[in-house]
SERO-4910 file (N, C-alpha, C, O; in steps of 0.05 Angstrom, whole numbers):
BEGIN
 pado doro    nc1    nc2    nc3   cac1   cac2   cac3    cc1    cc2    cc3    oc1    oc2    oc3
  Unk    A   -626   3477   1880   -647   3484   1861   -659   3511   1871   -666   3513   1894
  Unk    A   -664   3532   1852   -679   3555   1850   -705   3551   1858   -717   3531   1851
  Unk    A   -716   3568   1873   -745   3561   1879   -754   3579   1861   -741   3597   1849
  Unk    A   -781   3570   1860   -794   3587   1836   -811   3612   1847   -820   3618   1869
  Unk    A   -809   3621   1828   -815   3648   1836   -853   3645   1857   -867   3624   1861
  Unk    A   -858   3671   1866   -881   3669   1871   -898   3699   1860   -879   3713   1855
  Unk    A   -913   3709   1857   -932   3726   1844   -916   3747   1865   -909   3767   1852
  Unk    A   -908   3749   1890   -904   3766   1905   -867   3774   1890   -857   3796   1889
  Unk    A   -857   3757   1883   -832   3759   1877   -831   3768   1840   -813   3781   1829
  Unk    A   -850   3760   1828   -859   3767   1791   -870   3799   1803   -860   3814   1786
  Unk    A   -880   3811   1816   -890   3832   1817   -864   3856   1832   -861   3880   1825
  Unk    A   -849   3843   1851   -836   3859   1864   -801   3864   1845   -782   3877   1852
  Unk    A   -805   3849   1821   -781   3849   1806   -794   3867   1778   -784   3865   1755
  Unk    A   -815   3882   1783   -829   3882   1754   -823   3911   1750   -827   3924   1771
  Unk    A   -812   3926   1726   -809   3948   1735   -830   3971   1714   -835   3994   1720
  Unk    A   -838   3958   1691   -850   3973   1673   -884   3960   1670   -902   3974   1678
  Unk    A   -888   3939   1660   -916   3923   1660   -920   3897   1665   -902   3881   1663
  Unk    A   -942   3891   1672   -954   3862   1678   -983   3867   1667  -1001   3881   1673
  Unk    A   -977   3847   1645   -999   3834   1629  -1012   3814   1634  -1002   3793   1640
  Unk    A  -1036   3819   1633  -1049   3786   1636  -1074   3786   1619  -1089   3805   1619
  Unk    A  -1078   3762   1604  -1100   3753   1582  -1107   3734   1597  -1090   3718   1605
  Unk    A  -1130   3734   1603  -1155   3708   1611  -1176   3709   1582  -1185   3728   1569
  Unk    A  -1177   3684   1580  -1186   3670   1559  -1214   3650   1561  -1232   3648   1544
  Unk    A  -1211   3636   1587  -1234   3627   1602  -1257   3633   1605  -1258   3657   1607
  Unk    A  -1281   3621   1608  -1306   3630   1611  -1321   3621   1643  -1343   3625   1651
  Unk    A  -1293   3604   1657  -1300   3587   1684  -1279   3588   1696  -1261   3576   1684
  Unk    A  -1270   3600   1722  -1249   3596   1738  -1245   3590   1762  -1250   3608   1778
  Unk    A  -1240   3574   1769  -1232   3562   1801  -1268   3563   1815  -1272   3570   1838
  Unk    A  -1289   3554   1795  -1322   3554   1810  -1321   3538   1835  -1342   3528   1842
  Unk    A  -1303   3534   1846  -1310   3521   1877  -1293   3544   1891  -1282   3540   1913
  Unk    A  -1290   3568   1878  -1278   3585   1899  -1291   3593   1925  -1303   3572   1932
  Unk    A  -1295   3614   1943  -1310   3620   1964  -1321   3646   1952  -1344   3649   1960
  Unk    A  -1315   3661   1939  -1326   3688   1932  -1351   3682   1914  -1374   3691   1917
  Unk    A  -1338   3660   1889  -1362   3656   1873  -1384   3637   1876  -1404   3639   1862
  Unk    A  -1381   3608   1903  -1407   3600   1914  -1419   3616   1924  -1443   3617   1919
  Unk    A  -1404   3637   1946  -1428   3664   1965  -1440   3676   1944  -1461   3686   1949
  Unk    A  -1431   3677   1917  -1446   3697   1899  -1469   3686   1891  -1491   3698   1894
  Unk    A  -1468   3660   1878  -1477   3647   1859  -1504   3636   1882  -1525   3627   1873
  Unk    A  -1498   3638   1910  -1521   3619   1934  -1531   3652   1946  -1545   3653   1966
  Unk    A  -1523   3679   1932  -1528   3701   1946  -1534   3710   1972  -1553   3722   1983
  Unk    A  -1503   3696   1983  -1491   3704   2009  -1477   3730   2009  -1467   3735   1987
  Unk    A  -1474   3748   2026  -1457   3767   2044  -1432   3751   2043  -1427   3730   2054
  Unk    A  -1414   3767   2024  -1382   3756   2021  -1370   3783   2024  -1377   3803   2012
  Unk    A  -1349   3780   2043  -1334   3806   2051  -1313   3803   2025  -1299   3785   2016
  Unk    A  -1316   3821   2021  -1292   3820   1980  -1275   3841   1995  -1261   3853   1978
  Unk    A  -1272   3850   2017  -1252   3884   2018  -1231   3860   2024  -1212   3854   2009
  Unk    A  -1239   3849   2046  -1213   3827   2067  -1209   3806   2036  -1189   3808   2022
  Unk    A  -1226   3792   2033  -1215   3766   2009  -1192   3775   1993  -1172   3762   1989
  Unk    A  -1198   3801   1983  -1190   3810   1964  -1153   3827   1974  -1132   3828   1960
  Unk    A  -1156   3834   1993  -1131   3848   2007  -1105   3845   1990  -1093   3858   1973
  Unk    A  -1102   3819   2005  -1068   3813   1993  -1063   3821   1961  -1046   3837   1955
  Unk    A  -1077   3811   1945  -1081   3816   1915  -1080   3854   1920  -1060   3868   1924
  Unk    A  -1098   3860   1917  -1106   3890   1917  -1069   3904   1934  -1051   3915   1922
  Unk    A  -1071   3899   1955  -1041   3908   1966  -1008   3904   1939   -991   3920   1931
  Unk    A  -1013   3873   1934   -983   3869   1914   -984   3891   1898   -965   3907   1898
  Unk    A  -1013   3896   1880  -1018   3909   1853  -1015   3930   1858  -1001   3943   1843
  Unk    A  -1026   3943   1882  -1028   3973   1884  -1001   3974   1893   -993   3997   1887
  Unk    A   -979   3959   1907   -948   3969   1905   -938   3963   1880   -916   3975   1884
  Unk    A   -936   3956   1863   -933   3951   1837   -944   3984   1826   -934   4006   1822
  Unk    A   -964   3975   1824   -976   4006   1812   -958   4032   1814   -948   4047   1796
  Unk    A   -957   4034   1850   -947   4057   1856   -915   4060   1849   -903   4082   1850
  Unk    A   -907   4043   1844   -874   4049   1833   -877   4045   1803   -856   4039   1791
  Unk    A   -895   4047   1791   -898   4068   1764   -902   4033   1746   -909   4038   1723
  Unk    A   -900   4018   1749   -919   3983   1737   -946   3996   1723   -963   4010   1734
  Unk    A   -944   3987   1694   -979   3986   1680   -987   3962   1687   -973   3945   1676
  Unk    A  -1003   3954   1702  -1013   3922   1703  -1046   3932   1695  -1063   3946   1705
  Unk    A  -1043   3916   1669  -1069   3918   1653  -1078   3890   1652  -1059   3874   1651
  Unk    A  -1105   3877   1652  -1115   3853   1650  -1144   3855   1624  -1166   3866   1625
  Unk    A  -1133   3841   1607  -1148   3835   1581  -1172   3811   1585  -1163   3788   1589
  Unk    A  -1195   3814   1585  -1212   3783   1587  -1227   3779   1559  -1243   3795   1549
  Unk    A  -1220   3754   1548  -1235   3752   1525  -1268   3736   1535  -1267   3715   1547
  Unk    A  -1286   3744   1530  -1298   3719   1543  -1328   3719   1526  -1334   3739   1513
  Unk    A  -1343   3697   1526  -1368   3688   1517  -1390   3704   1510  -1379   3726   1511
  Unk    A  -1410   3708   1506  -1435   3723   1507  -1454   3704   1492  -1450   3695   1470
  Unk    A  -1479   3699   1512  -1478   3705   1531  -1458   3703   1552  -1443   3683   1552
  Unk    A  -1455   3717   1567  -1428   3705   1589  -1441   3689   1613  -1464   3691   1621
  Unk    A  -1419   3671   1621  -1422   3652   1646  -1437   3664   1666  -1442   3688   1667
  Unk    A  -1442   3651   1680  -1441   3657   1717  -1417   3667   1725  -1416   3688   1737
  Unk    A  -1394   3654   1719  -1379   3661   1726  -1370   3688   1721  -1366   3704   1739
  Unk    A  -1365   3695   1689  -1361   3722   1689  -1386   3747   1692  -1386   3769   1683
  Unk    A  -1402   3736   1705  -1422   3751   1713  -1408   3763   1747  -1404   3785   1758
  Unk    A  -1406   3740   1750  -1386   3750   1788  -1366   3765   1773  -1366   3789   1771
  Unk    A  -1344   3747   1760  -1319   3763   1764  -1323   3794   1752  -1307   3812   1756
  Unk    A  -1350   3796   1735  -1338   3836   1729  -1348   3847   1750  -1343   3870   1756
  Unk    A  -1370   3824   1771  -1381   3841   1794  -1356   3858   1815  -1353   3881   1824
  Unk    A  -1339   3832   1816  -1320   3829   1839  -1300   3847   1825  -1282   3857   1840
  Unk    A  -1299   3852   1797  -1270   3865   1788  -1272   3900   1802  -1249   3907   1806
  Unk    A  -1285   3917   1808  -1281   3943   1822  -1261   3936   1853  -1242   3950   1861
  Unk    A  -1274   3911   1867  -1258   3907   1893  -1233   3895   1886  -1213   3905   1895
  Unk    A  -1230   3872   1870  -1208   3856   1867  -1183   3863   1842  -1162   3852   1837
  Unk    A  -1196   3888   1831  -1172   3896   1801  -1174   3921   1805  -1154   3933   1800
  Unk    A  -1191   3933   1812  -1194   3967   1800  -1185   3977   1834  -1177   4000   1839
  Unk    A  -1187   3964   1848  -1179   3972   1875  -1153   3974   1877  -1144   3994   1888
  Unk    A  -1135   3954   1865  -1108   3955   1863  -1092   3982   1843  -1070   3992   1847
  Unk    A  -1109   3987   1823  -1102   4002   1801  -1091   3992   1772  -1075   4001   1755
  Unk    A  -1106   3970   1775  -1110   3948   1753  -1125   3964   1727  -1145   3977   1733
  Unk    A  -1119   3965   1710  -1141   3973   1680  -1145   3945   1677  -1132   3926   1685
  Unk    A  -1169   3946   1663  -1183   3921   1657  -1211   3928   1635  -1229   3945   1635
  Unk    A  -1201   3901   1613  -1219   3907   1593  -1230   3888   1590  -1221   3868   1601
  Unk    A  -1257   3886   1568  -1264   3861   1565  -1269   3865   1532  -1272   3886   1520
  Unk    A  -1269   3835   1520  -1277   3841   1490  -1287   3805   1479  -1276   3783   1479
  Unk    A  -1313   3814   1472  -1330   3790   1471  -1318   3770   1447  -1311   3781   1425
  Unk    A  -1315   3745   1450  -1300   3728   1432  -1299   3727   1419  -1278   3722   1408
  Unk    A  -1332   3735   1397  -1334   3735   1372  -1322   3753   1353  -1321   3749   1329
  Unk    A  -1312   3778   1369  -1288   3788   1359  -1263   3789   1360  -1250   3809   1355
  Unk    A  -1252   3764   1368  -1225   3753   1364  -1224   3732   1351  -1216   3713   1364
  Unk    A  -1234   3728   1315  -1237   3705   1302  -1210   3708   1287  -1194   3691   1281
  Unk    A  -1210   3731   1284  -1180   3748   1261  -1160   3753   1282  -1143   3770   1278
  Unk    A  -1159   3740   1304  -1133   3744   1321  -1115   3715   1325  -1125   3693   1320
  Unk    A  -1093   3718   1333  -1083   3704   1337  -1073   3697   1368  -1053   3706   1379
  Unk    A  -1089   3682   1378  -1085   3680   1413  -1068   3652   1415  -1065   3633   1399
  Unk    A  -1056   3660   1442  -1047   3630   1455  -1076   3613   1458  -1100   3617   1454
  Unk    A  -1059   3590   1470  -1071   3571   1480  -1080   3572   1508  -1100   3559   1512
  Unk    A  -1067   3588   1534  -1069   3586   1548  -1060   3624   1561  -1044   3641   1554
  Unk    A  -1087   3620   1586  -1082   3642   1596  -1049   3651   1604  -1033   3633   1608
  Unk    A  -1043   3671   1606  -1022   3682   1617  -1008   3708   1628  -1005   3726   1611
  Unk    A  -1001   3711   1646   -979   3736   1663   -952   3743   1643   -931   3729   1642
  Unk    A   -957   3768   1628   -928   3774   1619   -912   3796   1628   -915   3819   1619
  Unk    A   -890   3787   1649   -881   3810   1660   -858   3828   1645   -845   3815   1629
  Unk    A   -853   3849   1648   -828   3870   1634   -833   3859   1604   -819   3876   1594
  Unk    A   -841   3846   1586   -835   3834   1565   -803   3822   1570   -783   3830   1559
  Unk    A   -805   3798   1589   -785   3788   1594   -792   3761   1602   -778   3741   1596
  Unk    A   -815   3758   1617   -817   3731   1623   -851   3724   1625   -868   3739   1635
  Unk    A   -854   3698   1614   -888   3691   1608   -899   3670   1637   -889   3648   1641
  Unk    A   -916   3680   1652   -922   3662   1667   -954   3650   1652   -974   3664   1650
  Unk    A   -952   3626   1643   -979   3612   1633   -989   3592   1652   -975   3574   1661
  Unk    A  -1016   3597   1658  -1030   3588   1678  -1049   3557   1653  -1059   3559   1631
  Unk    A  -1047   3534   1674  -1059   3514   1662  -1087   3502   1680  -1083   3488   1701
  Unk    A  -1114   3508   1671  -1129   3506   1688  -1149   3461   1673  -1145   3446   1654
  Unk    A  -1172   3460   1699  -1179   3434   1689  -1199   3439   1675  -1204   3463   1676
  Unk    A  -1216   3424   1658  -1237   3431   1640  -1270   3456   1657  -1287   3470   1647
  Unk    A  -1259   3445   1691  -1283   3462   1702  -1271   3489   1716  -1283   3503   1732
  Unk    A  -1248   3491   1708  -1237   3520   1707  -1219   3519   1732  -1208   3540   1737
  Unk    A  -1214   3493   1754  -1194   3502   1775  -1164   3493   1761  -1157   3475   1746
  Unk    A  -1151   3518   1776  -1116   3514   1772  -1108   3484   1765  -1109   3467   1783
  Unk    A  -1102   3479   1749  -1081   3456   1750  -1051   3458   1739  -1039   3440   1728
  Unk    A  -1043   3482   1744  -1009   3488   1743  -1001   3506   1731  -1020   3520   1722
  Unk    A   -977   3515   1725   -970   3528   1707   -941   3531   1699   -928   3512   1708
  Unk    A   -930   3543   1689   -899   3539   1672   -895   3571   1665   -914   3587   1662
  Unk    A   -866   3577   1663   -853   3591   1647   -844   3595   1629   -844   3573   1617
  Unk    A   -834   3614   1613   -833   3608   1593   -811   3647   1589   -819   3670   1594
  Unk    A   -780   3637   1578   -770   3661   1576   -756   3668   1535   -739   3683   1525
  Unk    A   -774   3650   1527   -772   3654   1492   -781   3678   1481   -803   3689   1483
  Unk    A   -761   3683   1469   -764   3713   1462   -784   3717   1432   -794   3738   1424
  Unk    A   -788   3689   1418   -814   3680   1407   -836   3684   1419   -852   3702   1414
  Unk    A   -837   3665   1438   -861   3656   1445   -873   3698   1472   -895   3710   1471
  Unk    A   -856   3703   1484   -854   3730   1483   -872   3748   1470   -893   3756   1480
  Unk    A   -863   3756   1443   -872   3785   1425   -889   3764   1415   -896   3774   1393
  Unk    A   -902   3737   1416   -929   3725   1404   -956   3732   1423   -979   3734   1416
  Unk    A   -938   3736   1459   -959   3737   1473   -961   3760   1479   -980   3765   1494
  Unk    A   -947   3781   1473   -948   3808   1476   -965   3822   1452   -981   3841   1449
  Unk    A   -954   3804   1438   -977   3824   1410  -1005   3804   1416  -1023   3819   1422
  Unk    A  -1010   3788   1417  -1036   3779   1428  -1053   3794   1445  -1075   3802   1437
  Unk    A  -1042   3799   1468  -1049   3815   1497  -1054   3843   1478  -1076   3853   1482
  Unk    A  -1040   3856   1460  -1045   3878   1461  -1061   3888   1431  -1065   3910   1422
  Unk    A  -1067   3864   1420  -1094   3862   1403  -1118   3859   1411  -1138   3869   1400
  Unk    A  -1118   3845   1430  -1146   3844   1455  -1160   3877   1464  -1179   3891   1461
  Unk    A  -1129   3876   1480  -1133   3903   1489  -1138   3925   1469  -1154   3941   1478
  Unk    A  -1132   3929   1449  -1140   3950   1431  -1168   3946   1429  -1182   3960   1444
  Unk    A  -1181   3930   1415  -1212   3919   1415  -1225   3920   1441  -1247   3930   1440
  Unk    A  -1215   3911   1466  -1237   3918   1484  -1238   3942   1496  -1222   3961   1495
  Unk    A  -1269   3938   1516  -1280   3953   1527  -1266   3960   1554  -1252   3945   1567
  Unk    A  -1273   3985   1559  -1264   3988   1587  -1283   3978   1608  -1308   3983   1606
  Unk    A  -1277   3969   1621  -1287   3959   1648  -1317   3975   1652  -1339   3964   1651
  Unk    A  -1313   4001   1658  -1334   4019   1666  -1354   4019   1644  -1377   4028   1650
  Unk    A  -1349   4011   1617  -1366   4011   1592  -1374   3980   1586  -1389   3976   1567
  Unk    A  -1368   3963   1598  -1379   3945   1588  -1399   3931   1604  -1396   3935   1628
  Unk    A  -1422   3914   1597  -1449   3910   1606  -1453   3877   1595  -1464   3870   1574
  Unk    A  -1442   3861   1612  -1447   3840   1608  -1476   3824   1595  -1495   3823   1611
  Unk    A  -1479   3814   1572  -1503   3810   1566  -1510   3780   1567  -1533   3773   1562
***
């Protein structure tokens, strides 16, 4: 049996883009970055953040768009109150673009069900999280349907949102 891939092996095979749509308004809240935030502790984000920031920025540098789309709430969470804090160290450090675009303007879109990683337009990694936002699995998916549904999704988001540096969580 094939082992399954890992993010280090989806990134190091990737040769043109990596997409990702988050959809969520709560993710993994028993993390360590977002209790230090949320109890306004001193959290070192350069070290937490490393490994991530290292894959992306070698990805990057051999010519990879890895863009990340977030649809999310407004008011927004706690949570996405940290994560656009943390996104300059943990996405924009790597050479991540990153947008956001508030939900109520994705009523005329057509989204998945579930967040997901689309690499080369060749293969869908969909992440399955629990109702309080930690991981609970995820699957593949190499349908050339289900594909150009999550690619034109991802890149209807992205047309509509904001850039990172323009947007002001309210």
């Amino acid at each position: 049996m094939t082992a399954e891939p890992t993010f280090d092996d989806l990134f190091g095979e990737c040769h043109r883009s990596a997409l990702h749509l988050e959809m969520r308004d709560d993710y993994g809240i028993s993390s360590p970055g977002f209790v230090a935030w949320r109890e306004g502790v001193h959290f070192n984000r350069t070290d937490f953040d490393a490994p991530w920031v290292t894959l992306v920025s070698g990805a990057v540098a051999r010519g990879v768009a890895v863009r990340r789309a977030r649809v999310v709430s407004e008011p927004v969470s706690d949570y996405i109150r940290y994560e656009h804090s943390a996104t300059p160290y943990a996405n924009l450090a790597g050479g991540e673009q990153v947008r956001w675009l508030p939900r109520r303007l994705t009523s005329d879109l057509a989204l998945p069900g579930n967040d997901f990683w689309l690499f080369d337009e060749r293969l869908i990694r969909f992440a399955y999280f629990s109702g309080d936002g930690e991981p609970a699995g995820h699957v593949f998916c190499d349908d050339p349907a289900v594909i150009k549904l999550c690619l034109a999704a991802f890149e209807a988001v992205w047309e509509r949102g904001v850039d990172h540096a323009d947007y002001r969580p309210t």
